[in-house]
C-alpha angles and dihedrals in degrees: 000000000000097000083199087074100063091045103086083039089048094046096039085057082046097056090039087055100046088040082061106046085046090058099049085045085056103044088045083056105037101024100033088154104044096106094055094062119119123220111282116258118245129189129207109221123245091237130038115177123222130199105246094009137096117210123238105181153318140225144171124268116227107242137187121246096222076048123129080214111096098185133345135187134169120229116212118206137180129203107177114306093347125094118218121200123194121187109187125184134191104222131183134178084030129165091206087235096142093184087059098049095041088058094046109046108019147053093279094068098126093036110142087189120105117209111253102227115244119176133205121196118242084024114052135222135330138166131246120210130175117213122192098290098351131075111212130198122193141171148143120268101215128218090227124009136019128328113270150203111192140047091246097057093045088059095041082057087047101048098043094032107037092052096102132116100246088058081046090058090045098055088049098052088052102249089129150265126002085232121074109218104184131106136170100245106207128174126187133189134160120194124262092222093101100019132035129242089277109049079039098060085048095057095040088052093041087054088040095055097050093043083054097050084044100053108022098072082040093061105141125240115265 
């Protein structure tokens, strides 16, 4: 074997490794304390305008402290004689398996139902679930790419979308993980007292769709 064709591929690993280890040597002299840094807090503001809608009110939603979820609050809005709730938390370390999160962490806890997938384009994806006399519609707003349901689809958005240089730097520096596993969780319901399952899902999509374009360009740093 020419030992002259494995020499540029030798000294190119070469430079890659010592380019790294440049880079940690530098962080450990110019950053000392970067591992020691905590997630960065994040609040969710008292009053969040939508398209259509009039807001009634805000509050705080109870979290565990062992919780994924960072903050959490629910939006009420009214749009003549229907009721609009919007529950919106701040996860991260999440696996983007909605299912999962809605029966852990909302009313839905003992739900048997599982969301029927509906996409937007320009939006992404999100699940539709009756309960007894609500319709509910959730979904993860995601850092970079479009909103998601599963866990599937949360990782298909990791792996094509948190491949980039500046998520690079930040594992390096010791900030944390390439992937951004973060998402702001929102569900949304209105009741079927004064509408039926049909009109419902339209306004629950119409207001969707105008919460996403909202929130998704706002996501915070990590």
């Amino acid at each position: 074997m020419d030992i002259t064709y494995w020499k540029p591929a030798r000294i190119s690993l070469l430079a890659i490794t010592l380019g790294g280890v440049l880079l940690v040597a530098g962080k450990v002299i110019f950053y000392p304390t970067i591992g020691n840094r905590q997630t960065v807090e994040y609040n969710l503001p008292e009053s969040v305008p939508l398209s259509g809608w009039q807001m009634v009110k805000s509050s705080p939603l109870k979290i565990d402290d062992t919780s994924q979820v960072k903050v959490a609050k629910n939006y009420r809005y009214q749009q003549n004689r229907v009721f609009l709730e919007v529950e919106m938390r701040y996860v991260v370390g999440t696996n983007g398996d909605v299912e999962g999160m809605m029966k852990g962490h909302t009313i839905l806890k003992s739900s048997p139902g599982k969301l029927a997938l509906a996409n937007i384009q320009g939006v992404g994806f999100h699940g539709i679930l009756q309960q007894q006399n609500r319709l509910y519609l959730s979904s993860c707003i995601n850092p970079r790419g479009g909103a998601t349901v599963t866990g599937e689809q949360f990782r298909y958005n990791r792996n094509t979308q948190d491949v980039r240089f500046d998520r690079l730097m930040f594992w390096l520096l010791g900030k944390g993980n390439i992937q951004d596993q973060r998402c702001f969780w929102t569900q949304m319901s209105v009741p079927l007292d004064r509408t039926n399952p049909e009109d419902a899902k339209k306004i629950l999509e119409n207001a969707w769709v105008s919460w996403y374009q909202r929130w998704q360009p706002q996501f915070p740093e990590p």
